[in-house]
VOLUMLUM-816317 format. One record per residue: residue in three letters; x, y, z of N, C-alpha, C in turn. Coordinates in pm, whole numbers, plus 50000, padded with zeros to 5 digits. Example, Ala and Ser with C-alpha at 12.3 -4.5 7.8 and 13.67 -1.06 7.14 Angstrom:
% VOLUMLUM-816317
type n_x n_y n_z ca_x ca_y ca_z c_x c_y c_z
ala 51319 49431 50780 51230 49550 50780 51320 49670 50780
ser 51285 49775 50708 51367 49894 50714 51290 50003 50787
% end
This chain:
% VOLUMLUM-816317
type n_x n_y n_z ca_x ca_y ca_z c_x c_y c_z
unk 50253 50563 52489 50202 50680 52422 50161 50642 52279
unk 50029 50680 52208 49996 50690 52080 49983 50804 52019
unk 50099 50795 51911 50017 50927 51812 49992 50903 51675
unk 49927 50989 51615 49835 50967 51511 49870 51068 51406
unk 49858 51038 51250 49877 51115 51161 49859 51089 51000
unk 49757 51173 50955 49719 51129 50889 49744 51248 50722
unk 49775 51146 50632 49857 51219 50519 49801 51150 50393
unk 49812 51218 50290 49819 51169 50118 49942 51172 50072
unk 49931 51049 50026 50037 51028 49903 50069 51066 49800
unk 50130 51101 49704 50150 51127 49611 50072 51039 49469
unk 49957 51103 49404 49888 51013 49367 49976 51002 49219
unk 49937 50812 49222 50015 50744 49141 49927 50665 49047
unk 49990 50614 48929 49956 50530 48800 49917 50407 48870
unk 49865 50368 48818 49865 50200 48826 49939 50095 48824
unk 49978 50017 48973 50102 49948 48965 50146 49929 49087
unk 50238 49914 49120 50312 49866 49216 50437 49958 49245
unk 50431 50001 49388 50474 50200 49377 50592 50140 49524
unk 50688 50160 49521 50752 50171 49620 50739 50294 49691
unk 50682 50325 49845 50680 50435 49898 50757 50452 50056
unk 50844 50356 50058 50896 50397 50167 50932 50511 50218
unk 51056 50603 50119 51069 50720 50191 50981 50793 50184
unk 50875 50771 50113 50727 50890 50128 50683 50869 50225
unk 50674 50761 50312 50638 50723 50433 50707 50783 50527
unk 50822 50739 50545 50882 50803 50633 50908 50996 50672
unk 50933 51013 50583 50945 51146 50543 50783 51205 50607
unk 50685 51125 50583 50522 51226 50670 50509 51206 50826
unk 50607 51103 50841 50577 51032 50959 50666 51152 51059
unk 50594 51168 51197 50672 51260 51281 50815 51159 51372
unk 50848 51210 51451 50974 51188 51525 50884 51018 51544
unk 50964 50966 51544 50954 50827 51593 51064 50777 51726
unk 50989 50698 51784 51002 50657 51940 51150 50557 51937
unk 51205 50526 52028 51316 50432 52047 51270 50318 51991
unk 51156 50242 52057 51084 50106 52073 50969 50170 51999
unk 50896 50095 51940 50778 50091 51925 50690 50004 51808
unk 50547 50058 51756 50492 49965 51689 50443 50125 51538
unk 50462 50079 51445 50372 50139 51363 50257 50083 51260
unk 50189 50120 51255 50063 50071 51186 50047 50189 51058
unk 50050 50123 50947 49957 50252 50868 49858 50115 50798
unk 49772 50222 50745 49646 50197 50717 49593 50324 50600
unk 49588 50211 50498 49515 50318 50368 49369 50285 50386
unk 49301 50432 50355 49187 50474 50369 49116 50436 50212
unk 49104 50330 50169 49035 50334 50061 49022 50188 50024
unk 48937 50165 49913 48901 50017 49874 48966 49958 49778
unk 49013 50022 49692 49096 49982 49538 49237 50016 49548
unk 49308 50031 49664 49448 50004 49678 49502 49939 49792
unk 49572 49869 49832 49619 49793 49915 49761 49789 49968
unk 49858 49810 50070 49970 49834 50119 50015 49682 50175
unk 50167 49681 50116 50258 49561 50147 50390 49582 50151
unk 50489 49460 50217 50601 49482 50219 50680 49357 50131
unk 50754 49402 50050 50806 49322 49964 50931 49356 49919
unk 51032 49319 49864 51180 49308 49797 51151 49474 49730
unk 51253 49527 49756 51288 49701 49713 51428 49671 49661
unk 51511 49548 49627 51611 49544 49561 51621 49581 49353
unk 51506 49465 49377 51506 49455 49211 51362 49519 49162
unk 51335 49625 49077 51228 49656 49029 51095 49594 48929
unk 51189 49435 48912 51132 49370 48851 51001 49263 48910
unk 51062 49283 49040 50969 49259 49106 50831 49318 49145
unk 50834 49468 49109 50716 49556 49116 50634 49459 49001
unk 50713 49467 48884 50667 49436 48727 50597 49313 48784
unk 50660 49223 48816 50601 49070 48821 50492 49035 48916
unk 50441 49129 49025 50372 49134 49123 50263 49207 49034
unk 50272 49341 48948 50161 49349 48883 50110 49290 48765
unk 50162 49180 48690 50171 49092 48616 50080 48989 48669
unk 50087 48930 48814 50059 48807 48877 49916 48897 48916
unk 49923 48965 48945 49759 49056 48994 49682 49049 48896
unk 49713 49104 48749 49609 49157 48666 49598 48995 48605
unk 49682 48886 48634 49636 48739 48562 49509 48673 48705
unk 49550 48686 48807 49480 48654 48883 49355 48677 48902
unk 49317 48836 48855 49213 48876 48871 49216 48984 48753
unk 49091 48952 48671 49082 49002 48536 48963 49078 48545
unk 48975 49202 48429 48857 49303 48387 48836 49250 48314
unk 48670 49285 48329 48564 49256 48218 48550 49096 48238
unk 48516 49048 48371 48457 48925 48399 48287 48942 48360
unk 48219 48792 48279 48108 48840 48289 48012 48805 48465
unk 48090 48790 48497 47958 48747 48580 48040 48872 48744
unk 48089 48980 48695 48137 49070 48769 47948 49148 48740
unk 47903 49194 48930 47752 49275 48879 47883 49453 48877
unk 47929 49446 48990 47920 49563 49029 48060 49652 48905
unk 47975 49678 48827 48091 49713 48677 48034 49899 48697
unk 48005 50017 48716 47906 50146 48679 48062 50242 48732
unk 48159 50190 48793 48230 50251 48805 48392 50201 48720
unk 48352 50158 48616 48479 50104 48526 48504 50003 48535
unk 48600 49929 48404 48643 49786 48372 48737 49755 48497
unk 48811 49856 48589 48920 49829 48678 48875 49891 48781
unk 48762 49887 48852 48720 49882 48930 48672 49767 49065
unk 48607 49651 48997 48578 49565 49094 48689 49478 49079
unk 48762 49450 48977 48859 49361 49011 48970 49421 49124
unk 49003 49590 49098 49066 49704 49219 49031 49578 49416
unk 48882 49605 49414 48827 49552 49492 48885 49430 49563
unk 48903 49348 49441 48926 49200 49466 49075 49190 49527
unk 49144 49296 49474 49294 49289 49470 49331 49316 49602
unk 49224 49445 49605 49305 49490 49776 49196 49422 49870
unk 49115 49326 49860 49115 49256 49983 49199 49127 50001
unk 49283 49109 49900 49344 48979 49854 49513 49015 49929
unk 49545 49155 49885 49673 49165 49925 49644 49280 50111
unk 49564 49341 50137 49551 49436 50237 49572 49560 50257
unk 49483 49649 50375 49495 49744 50362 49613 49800 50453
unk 49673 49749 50541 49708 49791 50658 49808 49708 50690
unk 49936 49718 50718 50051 49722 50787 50105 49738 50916
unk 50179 49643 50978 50253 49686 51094 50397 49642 51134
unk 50464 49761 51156 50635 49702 51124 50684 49785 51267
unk 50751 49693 51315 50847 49742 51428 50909 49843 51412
unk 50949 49924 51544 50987 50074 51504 51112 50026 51634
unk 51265 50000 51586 51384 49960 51663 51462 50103 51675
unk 51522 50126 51775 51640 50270 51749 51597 50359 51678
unk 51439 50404 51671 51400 50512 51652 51396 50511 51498
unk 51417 50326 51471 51385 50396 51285 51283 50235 51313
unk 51247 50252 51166 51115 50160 51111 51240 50028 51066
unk 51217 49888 51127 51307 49769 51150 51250 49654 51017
unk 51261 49764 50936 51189 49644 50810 51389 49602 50762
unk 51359 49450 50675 51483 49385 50661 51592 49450 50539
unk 51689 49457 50506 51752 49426 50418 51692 49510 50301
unk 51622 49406 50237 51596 49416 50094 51449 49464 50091
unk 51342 49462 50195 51210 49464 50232 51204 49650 50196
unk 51069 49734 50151 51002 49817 50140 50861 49782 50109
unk 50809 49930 50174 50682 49949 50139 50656 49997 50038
unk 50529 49964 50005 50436 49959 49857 50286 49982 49885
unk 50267 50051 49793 50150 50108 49731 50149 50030 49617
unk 49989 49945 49660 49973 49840 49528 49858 49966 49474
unk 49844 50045 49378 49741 50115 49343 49700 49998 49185
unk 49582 49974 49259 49498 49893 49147 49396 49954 49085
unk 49371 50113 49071 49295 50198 48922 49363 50223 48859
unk 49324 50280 48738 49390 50290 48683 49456 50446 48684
unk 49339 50548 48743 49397 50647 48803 49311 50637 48953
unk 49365 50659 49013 49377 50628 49146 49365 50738 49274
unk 49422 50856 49226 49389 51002 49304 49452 51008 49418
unk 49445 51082 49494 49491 51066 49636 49449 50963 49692
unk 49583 50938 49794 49528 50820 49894 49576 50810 50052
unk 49505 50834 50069 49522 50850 50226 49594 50752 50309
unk 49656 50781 50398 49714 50679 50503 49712 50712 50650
unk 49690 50632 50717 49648 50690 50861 49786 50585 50937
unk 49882 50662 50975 50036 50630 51078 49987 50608 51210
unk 49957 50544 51238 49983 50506 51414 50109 50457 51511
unk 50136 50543 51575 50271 50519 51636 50246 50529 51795
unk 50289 50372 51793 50238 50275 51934 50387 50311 51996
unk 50408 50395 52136 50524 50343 52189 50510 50313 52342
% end
């Protein structure tokens, strides 16, 4: 069985956003076994799973982004929509849009220390969509 559901987030600053229980919390009844997929609907933010222990890790992940890939490159063409715009671009095809984490005993089987994230790379960013697919 597949079902489908599709929600906004709580729109956020610029950065590196832990959203697990926002996730969970939109998501409907979940299956014994299964697969979930989400998938953000947009170009300038990107979804990952990373350490939800230490917050410093948000810090250092957006630290390592904005050195990696810098505003106000000159030889950036596509600039008409802001200084944090095409590098946005660069970021979330670099880190991804889309996710898929095992769904064990009816909960989502991410590890230990592991959560989801909302890398929002504008600087305001607006709603953002996510589309849940729940494979069982």
């Amino acid at each position: 069985m597949i079902t489908q559901v599709e929600f906004n987030l709580v729109p956020k600053k610029r950065g590196i956003h832990l959203i697990t229980d926002e996730i969970i919390m939109s998501l409907p009844h979940l299956p014994e076994i299964g697969i979930l997929n989400l998938f953000i609907k947009h170009t300038s933010a990107a979804l990952t799973i990373n350490e939800n222990a230490d917050p410093d890790v948000r810090t250092d992940l957006d630290a390592i982004f904005n050195r990696l890939v810098q505003e106000r490159e000159p030889f950036y063409e596509h600039t008409l929509e802001g200084d944090d715009d095409m590098p946005a671009h660069a970021k979330s095809t670099i880190v991804g849009i889309n996710l898929t984490i095992p769904i064990t005993n009816g909960r989502l089987n991410l590890g230990t220390w592991q959560g989801i994230y909302l890398c929002e790379f504008r600087n305001r960013g607006g709603n953002r969509k996510i589309i849940a697919t729940i494979i069982s």
